[in-house]
C-alpha positions in Angstrom: 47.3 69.4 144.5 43.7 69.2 144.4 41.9 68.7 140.6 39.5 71.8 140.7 36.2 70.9 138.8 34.8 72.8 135.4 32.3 74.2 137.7 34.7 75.3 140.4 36.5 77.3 138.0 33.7 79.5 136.8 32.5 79.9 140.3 35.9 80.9 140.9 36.3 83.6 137.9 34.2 86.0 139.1 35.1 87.1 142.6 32.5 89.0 145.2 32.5 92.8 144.0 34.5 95.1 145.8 32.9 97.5 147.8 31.5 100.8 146.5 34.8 103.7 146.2 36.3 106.2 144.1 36.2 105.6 140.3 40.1 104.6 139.2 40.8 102.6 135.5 44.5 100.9 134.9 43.4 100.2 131.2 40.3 100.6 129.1 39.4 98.1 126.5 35.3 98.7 125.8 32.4 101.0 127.8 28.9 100.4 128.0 25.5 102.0 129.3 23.9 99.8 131.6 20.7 101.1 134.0 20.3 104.3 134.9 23.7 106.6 135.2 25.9 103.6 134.8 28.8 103.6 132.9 30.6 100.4 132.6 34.2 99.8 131.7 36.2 97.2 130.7 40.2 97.4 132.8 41.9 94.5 130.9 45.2 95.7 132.9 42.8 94.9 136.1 41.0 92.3 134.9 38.1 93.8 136.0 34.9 95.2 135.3 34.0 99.0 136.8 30.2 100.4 137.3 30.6 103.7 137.5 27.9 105.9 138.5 27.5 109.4 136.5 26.2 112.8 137.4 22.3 112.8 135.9 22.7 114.7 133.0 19.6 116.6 131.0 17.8 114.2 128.3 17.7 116.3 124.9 17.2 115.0 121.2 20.4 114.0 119.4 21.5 116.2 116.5 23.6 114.2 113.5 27.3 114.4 114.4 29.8 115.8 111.4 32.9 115.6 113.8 35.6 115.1 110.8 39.0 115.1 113.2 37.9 113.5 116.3 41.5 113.2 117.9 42.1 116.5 117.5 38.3 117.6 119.3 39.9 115.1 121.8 43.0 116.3 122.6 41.8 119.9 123.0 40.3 118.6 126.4 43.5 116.3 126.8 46.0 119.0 127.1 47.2 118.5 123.1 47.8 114.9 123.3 46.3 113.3 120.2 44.7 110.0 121.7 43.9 106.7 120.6 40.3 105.9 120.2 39.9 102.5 121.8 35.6 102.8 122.3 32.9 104.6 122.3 29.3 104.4 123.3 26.6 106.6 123.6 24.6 107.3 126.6 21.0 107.0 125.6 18.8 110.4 125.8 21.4 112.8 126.1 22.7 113.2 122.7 26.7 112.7 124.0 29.5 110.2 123.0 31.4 108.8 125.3 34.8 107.6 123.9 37.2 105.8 125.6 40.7 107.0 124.9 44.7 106.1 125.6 47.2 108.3 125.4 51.1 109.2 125.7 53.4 106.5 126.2 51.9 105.2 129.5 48.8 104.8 127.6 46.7 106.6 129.8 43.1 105.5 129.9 40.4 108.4 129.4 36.6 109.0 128.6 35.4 111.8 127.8 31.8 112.8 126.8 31.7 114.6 123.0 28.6 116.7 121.8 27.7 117.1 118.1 29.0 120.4 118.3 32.8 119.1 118.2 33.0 119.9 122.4 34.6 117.4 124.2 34.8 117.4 128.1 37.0 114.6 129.9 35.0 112.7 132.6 36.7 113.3 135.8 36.4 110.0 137.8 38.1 110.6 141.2 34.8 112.2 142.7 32.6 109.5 141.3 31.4 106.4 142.5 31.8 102.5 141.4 31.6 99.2 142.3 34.3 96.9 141.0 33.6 93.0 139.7 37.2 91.5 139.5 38.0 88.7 136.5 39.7 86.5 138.4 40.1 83.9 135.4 41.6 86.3 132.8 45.1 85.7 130.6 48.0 85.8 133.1 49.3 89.2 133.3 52.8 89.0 131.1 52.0 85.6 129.5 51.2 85.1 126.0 51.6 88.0 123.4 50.4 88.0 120.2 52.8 89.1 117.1 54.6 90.8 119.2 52.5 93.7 120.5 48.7 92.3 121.4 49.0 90.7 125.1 46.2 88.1 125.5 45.3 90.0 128.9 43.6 92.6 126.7 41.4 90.3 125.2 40.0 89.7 128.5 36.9 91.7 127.3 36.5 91.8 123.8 32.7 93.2 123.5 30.3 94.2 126.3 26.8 94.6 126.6 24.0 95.5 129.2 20.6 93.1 127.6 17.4 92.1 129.7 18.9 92.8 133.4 22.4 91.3 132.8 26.2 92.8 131.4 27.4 89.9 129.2 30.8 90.0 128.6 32.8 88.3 125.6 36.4 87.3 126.1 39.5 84.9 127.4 39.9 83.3 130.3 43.2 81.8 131.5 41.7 78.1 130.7 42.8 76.1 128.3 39.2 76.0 127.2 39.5 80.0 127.0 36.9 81.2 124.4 34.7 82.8 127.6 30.9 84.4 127.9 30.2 85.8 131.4 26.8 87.2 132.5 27.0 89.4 135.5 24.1 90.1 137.7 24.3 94.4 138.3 24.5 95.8 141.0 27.3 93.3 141.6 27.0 91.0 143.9 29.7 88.0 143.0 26.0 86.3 141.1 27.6 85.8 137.9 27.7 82.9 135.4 30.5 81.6 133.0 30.0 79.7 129.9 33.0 78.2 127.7 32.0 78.7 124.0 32.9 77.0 120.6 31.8 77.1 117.2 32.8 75.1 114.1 34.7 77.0 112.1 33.4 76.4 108.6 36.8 78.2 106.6 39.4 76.7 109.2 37.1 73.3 108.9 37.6 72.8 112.0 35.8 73.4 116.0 37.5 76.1 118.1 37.8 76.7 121.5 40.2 79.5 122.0 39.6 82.4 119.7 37.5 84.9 121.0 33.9 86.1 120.7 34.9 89.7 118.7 31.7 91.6 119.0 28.1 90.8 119.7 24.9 91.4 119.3 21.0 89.8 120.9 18.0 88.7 119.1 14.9 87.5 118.8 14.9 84.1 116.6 12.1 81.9 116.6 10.3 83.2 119.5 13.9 82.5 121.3 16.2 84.9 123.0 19.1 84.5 121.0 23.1 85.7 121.3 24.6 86.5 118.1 28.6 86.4 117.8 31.0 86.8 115.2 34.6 85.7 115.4 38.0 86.4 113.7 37.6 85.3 109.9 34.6 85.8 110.0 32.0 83.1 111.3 28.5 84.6 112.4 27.1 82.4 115.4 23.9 81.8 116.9 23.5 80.9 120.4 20.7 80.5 122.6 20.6 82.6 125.9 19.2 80.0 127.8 22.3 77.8 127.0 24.5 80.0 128.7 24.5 78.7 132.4 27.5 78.7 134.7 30.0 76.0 134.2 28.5 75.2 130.4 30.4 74.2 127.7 28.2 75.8 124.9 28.4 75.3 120.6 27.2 77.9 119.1 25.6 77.1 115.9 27.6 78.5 112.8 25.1 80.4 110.4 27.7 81.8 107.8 30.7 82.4 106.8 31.0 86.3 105.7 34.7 86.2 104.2 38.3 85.4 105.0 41.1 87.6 106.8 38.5 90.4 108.7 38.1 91.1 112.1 34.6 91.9 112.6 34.8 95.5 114.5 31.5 95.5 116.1 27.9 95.0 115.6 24.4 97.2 116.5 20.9 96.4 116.2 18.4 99.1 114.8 15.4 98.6 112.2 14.6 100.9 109.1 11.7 101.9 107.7 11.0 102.0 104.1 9.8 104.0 101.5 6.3 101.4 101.7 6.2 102.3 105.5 7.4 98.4 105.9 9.5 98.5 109.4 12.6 96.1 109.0 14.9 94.5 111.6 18.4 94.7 110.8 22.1 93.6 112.4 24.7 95.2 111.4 28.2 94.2 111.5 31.2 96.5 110.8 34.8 95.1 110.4 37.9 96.0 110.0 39.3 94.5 107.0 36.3 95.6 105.0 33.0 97.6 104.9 29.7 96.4 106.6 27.5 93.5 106.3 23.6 94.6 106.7 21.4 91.6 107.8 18.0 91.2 107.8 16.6 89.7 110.9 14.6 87.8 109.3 17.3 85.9 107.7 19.4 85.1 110.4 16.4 83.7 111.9 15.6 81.6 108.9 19.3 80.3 109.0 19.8 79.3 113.0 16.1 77.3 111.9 18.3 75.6 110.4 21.4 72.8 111.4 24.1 75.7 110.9 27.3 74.7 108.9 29.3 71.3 109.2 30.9 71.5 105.9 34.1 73.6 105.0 33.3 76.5 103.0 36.1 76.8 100.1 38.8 79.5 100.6 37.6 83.0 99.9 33.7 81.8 99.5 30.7 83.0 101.6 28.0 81.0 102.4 25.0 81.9 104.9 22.5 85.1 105.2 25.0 87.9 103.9 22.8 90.7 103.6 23.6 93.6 101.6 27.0 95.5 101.6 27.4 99.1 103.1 30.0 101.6 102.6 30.9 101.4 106.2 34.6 101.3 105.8 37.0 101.7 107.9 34.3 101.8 110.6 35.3 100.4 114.1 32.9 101.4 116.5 28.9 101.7 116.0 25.8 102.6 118.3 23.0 103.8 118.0 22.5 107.5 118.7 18.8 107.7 118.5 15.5 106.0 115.9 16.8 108.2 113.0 20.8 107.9 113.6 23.7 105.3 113.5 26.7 106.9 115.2 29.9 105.6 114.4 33.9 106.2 114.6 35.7 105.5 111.8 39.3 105.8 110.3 38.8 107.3 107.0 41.3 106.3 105.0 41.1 109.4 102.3 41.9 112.0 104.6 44.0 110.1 107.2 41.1 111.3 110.0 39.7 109.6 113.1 35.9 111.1 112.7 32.8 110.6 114.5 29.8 111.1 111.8 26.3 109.6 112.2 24.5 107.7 109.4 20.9 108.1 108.2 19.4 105.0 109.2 17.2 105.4 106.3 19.9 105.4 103.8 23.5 104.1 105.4 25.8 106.4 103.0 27.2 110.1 103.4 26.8 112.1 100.2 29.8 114.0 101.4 32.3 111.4 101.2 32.1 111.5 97.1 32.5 114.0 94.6 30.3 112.6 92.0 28.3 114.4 88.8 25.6 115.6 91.2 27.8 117.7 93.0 28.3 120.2 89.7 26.4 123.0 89.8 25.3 123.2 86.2 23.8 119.7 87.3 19.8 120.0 86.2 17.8 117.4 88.1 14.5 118.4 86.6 15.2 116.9 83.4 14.7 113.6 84.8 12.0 112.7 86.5 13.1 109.9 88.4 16.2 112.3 89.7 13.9 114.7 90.6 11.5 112.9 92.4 13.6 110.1 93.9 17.2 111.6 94.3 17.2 114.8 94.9 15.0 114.6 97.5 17.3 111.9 99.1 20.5 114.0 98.6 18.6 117.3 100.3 18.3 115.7 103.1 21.8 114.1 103.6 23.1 117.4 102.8 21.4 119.0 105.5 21.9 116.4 107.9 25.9 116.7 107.0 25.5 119.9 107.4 25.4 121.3 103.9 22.3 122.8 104.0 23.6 125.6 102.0 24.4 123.3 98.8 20.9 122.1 98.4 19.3 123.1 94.9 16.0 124.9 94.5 
């Protein structure tokens, strides 16, 4: 049998896109906005990627979201299923969600478009259009499984994201090489580049070439544009977009370690401007074993100026550009709604809610998730001048924002 090059492969992977038909989804793993009305999804169960095109819908400013039982704003357009959450992005200008969605025991893929209001609509897809770009190197259909119940064919696409004219797309691929970056040119047109990645694992002390990019972000470092990745356990990686040509076999350089047993959940760009008027650059990287990591640009760019990590890290040590620590727990999917709001899903583990809540950029806590001495109403913030001219003033305007408009203290 003929030995099929490196090269041959990747041009392989990525066969010509399928003419333009009716929208249909086997599976949904992540969604995307691309250019214009596009909506791109991720079918693991297809191995394929789906532009669909939406209805124009009317541009209008976002207000905060305070939806506190998403499932159950879900299933009212779902016939009474509750659903499970698998994504959700939001389409820039409109002020919707979209969340991607599986439900009953077929798991039944959905999206449906959610308003701050609580209102959620489900996208029907059979009268819109798309054009289809096949995976034709994902994880065998049927092959490996993962403790029992995480097929590797749905880690085909692990994160998606539309940057500078491209969809990159972070997953496997059925090589044993399989840790995979694809760029795909859009509208589709079978122009598409693949790029094996690895990265030195500085806690596993060891490279890796399997293990999957988890979620992504792109930056700006040192006058370079830059792809930043983190992995399983948690690694944060640096790697140069240029790099990323078809066939490659890319390192990306490891900048930190952020901490042992996580999977990061995903990652979003925004910058916050302070009480100086200073405008700062931040990543920010939610996982799922713990709350967020908030990273200033600046120091991940002063990190990949530097050789990146060749050393093991000890067990349960960090080591790299941390950041600060956000109370982002049990966050698992972030975007950003507009300048002023982060919009996330989380699971919240106090009330046993899926919820989708925005976050003050400014400030990256909900004064409604505690019940602290503030909250009293006997509590005087006048006889302290640093409450009353720093706090309060803070906590008036979450409370609105949460809607609790009511609660604030004249």
């Amino acid at each position: 049998m003929q030995k099929l090059t490196i090269a041959a492969l990747c041009a392989a992977s990525l066969a010509t896109a399928a003419p333009a038909g009716a929208a249909s989804l086997s599976s949904v793993s992540r969604i995307t906005f691309g250019p214009g009305d596009t909506l791109f999804a991720a079918d693991w169960k297809g191995a394929s990627i789906h532009a669909i095109a939406l209805p124009p819908a009317a541009k209008k400013a976002a207000p905060p979201f305070n939806i506190l039982d998403l499932e159950g704003a879900l299933a009212k357009a779902l016939g009474g299923v509750r659903p499970r959450v698998v994504d959700m992005a939001v389409r820039p200008g409109t002020g919707e969600a979209y969340v991607a969605v599986e439900y009953g025991a077929a798991r039944t893929p959905a999206i449906l478009a959610v308003s701050a209001d609580g209102t959620a609509r489900r996208i029907d897809l059979k009268p819109l259009r798309e054009s289809v770009a096949p995976i034709g190197d994902a994880p065998t259909a049927g092959g490996t499984s993962f403790w029992g119940r995480i097929p590797a064919r749905s880690l085909t696409v692990t994160d998606m994201k539309w940057h500078d004219g491209e969809l990159f797309v972070a997953g496997l691929s059925n090589q044993t090489f399989s840790s995979t970056l694809r760029r795909m040119h859009y509208p589709f047109d079978g122009r598409s580049t693949t790029s094996s990645i690895e990265m030195y694992h500085a806690s596993h002390n060891q490279i890796e070439t399997r293990a999957p990019i988890r979620t992504m972000a792109f930056a700006t470092l040192n006058g370079q544009p830059h792809l930043v990745a983190a992995y399983t356990c948690t690694p944060l990686v640096t790697i140069p977009i240029a790099d990323l040509k078809d066939g490659a076999r890319v390192t990306g350089k490891t900048i930190a370690e952020l901490g042992y047993g996580n999977t990061p959940a995903d990652m979003v760009s925004f910058s916050q401007t302070g009480q100086d008027g200073k405008v700062t650059p931040y990543l920010l990287l939610a996982n799922y074993e713990r709350s967020a990591n908030m990273i200033p640009l600046d120091s991940i760019a002063a990190a990949a100026a530097q050789p990146g990590l060749s050393k093991p890290v000890p067990f349960g040590q960090m080591k790299g550009p941390e950041g600060q620590q956000v109370p982002f727990a049990g966050v698992v999917r972030a975007d950003n709604l507009d300048d002023k709001f982060l919009l996330v899903v989380r699971n919240n583990v106090q009330h046993g809610t899926t919820q989708l809540v925005t976050f003050d950029k400014s400030f990256q806590f909900r004064l409604s998730d505690f019940v602290s001495e503030y909250n009293f109403p006997s509590y005087d913030y006048s006889k302290s001048e640093f409450q009353t001219k720093y706090i309060k003033p803070v906590q008036d305007t979450l409370k609105k924002e949460e809607g609790f408009a009511g609660d604030v203290k004249q």
